[in-house]
MARVO-934247 format. One record per residue (C-alpha): x, y, z; residue in three letters. Coordinates in steps of 0.001 Angstrom, whole numbers, plus 524288, in hexadecimal, padded with zeros to 5 digits. Layout:
residues N
u:X v:Y w:Z residuo:ALA .
...
This chain:
residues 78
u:80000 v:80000 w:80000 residuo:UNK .
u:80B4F v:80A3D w:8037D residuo:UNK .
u:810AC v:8074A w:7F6D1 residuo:UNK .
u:80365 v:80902 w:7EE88 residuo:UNK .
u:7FF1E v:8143D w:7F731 residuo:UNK .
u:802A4 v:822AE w:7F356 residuo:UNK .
u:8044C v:82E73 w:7FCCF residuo:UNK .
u:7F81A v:8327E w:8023D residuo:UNK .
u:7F140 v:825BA w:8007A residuo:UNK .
u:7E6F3 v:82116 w:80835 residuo:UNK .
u:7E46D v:813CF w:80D54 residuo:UNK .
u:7D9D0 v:80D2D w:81474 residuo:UNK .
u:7DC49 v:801A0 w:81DA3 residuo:UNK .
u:7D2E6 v:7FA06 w:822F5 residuo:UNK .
u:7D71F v:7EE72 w:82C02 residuo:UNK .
u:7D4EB v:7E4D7 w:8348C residuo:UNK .
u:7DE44 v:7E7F0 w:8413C residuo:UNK .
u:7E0F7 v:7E29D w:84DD9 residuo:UNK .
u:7EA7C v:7DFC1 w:8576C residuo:UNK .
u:7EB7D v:7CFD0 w:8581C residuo:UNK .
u:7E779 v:7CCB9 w:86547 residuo:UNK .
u:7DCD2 v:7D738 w:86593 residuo:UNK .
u:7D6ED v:7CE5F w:858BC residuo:UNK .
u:7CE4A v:7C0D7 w:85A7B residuo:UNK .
u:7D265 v:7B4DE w:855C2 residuo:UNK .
u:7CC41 v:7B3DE w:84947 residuo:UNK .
u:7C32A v:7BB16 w:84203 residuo:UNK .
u:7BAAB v:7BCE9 w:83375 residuo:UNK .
u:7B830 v:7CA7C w:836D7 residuo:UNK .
u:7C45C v:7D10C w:839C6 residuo:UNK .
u:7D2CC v:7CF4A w:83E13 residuo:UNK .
u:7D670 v:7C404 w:8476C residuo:UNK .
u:7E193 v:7BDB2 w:84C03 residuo:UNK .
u:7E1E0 v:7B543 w:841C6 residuo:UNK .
u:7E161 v:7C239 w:838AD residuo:UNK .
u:7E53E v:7CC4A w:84006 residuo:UNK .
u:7E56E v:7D79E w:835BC residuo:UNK .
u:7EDAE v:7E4A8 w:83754 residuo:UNK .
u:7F4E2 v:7E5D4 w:84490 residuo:UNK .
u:7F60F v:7F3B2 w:84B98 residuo:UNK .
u:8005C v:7FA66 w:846B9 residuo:UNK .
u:8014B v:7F2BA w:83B8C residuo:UNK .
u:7FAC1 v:7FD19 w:83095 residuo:UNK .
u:80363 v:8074A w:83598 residuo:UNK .
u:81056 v:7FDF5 w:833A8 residuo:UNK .
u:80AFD v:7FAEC w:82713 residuo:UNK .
u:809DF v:80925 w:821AC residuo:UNK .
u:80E88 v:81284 w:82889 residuo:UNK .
u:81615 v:81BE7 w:8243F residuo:UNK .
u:81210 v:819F9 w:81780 residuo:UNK .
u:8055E v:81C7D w:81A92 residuo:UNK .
u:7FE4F v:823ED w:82635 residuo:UNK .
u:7F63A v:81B73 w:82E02 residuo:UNK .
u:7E989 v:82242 w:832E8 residuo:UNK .
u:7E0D1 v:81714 w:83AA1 residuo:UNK .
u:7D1B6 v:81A47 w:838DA residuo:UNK .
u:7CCBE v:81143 w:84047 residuo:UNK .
u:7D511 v:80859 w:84AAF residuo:UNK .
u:7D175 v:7FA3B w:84C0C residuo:UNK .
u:7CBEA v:7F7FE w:85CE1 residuo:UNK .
u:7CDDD v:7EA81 w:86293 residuo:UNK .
u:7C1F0 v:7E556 w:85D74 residuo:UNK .
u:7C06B v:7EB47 w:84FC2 residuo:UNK .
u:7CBFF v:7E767 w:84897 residuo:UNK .
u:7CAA7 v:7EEDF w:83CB6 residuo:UNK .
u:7D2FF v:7FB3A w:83AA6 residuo:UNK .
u:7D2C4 v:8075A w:82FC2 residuo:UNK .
u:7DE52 v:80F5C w:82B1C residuo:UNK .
u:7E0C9 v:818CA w:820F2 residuo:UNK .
u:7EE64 v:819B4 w:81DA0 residuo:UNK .
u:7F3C6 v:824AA w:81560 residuo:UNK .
u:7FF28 v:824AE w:80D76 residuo:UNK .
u:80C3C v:82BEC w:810AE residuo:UNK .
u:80E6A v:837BF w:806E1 residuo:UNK .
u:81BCA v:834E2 w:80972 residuo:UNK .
u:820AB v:82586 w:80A5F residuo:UNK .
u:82954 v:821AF w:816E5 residuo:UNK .
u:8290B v:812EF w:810C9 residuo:UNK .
């Protein structure tokens, strides 16, 4: 995505989150164990500084589903 993305780029991310012990064992409807998803920290490690990192909505123990809009450096630091 940094690669494809130009300055000033938007991006929407939508994702199942959770820490691993705060998720159930299994589960069709969402991030388990088993599939645990995005960790914290992890969509920052991922883009930043390439991209700013701006959560919308934080994931809470028991909704494991966070939203991010990252926009794109004007200026890469990759």
């Amino acid at each position: 995505v940094t690669d494809l993305a130009r300055p000033g780029s938007r991006l929407f991310l939508f994702a199942f989150w959770g820490r691993p012990e705060d998720l159930p064992r299994f589960s069709f409807g969402g991030p388990s164990r088993a599939f645990p998803g995005l960790a914290p920290g992890e969509v920052e490690r991922h883009f930043e500084p390439a991209f700013r990192v701006e959560v919308i909505e934080a994931s809470t123990r028991t909704g494991h589903i966070a939203t991010y809009l990252l926009e794109r450096s004007e200026v890469s630091h990759v």
